[in-house]
C-alpha positions in Angstrom: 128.3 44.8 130.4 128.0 43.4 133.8 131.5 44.1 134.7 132.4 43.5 138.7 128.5 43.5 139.4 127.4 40.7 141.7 123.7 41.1 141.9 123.1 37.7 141.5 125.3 37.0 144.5 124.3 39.6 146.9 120.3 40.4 146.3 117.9 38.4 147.7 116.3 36.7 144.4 113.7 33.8 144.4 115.9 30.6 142.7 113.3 30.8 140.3 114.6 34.0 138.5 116.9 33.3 136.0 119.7 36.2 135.7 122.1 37.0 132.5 125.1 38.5 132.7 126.7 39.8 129.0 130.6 40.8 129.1 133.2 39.5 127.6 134.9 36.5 128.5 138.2 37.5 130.2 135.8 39.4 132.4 133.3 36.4 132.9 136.9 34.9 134.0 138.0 37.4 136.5 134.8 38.0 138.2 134.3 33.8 138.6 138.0 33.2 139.8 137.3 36.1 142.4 133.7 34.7 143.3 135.8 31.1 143.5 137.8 32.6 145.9 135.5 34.1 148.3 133.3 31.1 148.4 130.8 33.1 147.1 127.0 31.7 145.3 124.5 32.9 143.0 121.2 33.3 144.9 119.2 32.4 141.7 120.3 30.7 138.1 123.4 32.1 136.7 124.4 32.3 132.9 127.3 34.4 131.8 127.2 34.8 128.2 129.5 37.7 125.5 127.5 39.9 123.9 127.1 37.8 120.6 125.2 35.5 122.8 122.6 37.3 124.2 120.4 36.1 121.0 120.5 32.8 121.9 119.6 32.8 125.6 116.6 35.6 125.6 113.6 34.6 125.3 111.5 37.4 122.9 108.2 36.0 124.1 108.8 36.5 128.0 108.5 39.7 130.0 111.9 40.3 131.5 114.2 42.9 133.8 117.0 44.5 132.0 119.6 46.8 133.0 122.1 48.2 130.9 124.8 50.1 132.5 127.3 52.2 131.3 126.0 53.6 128.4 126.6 56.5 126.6 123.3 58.4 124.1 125.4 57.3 121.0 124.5 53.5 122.5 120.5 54.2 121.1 120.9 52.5 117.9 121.8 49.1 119.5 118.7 49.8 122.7 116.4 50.0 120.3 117.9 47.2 118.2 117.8 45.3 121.6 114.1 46.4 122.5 113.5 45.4 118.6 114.3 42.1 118.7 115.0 40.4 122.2 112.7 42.4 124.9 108.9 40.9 125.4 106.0 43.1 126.0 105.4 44.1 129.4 109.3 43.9 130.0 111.0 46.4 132.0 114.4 48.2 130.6 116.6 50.2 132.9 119.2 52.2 131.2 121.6 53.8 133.1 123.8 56.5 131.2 127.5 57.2 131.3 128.6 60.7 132.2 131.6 61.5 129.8 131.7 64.4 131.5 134.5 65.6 134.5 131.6 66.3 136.6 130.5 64.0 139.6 127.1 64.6 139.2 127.7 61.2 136.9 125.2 58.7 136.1 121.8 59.5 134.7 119.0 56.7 134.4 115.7 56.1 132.5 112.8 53.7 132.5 111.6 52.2 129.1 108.4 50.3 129.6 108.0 48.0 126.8 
């Protein structure tokens, strides 16, 4: 879910890059009003999509950069059902894991090369 992220906004992407971000719509809503707001725009393409549209706009036969945050380990079955059937070879999958844990030693991350 892409949450309050602004990557899009804030790193310094060629306009050539296309960028996804997958939440759901009340949060595609918040975030944009926000953005509105401050003035603020996308340094490359921008789609929002929910999560039931990621099918549509991924492109299976093109490498890409993914990052899925906030995970937890029982969220496997739907990576691998992602890597299945949306994620090209030679694509690059960043995963970064949740700590539902008290601890602050929170967030745990691992590459996937595809």
């Amino acid at each position: 879910r892409s949450g309050t992220d602004t990557r899009a906004f804030r790193l310094h992407l060629p306009p050539q890059v296309r960028f996804i971000e997958v939440d759901d719509a009340e949060v595609h809503q918040a975030k944009s009003a926000v953005l509105e707001v401050a003035n603020a725009r996308p340094r490359c393409s921008l789609q929002r999509v929910v999560p039931e549209q990621l099918p549509e706009v991924m492109d299976p036969r093109k490498a890409s950069f993914i990052v899925l945050e906030d995970l937890s380990l029982e969220d496997g079955p739907y990576v691998e059902q992602l890597s299945k059937e949306l994620v090209a070879e030679g694509s690059r999958v960043v995963v970064v894991l949740r700590d539902d844990s008290d601890s602050l030693a929170s967030t745990a991350s691992q590459w996937l090369q595809l």
